[in-house]
C-alpha positions in Angstrom: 103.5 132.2 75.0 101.9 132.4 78.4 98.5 132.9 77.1 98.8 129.6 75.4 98.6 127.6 78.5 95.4 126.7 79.9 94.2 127.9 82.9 92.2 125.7 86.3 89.3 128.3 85.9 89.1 127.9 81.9 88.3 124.3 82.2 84.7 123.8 82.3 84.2 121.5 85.1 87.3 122.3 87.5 85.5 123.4 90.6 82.6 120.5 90.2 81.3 117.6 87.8 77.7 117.8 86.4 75.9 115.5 84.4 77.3 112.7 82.7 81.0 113.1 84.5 79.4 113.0 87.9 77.2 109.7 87.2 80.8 107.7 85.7 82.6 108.8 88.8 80.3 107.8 91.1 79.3 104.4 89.2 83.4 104.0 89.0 83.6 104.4 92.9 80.4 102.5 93.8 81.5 99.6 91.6 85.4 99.1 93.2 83.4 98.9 96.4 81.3 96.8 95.6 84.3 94.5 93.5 86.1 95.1 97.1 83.4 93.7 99.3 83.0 90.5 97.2 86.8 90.1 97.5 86.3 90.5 101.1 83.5 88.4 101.7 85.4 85.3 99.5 88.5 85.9 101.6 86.6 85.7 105.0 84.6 82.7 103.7 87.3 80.9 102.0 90.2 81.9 104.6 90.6 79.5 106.5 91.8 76.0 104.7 92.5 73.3 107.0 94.7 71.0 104.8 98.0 73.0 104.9 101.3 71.0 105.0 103.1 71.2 108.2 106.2 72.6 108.0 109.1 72.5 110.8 111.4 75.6 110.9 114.5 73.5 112.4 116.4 71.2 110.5 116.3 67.7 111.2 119.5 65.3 110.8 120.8 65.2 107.4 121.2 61.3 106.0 124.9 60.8 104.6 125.9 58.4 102.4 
């Protein structure tokens, strides 16, 4: 039974990815960078709105009829 499990140093790339493998990790990271930047740069550019309703934490007096 325990030779049936798999070992870390049967799997062919455990210590390091070559070929194929290495180029999708590395397009996977350099594209949520990139993704991450744009989000970035829209939240800096659009940020700041200036047409936000006032709003007053204390409560007025309360009309009864």
């Amino acid at each position: 039974m325990v030779d049936n499990e798999p070992t870390l140093s049967s799997i062919e790339d455990y210590d390091n990815l070559k070929g194929p493998k290495k180029t999708i990790v590395w397009t996977v990271i350099i594209s949520g960078l990139l993704i991450g930047l744009i989000f970035w740069g829209a939240k800096s550019y659009f940020g700041n709105v200036n047409d936000s309703i006032p709003v007053q934490d204390s409560i007025g007096k309360v009309p009864v009829k």
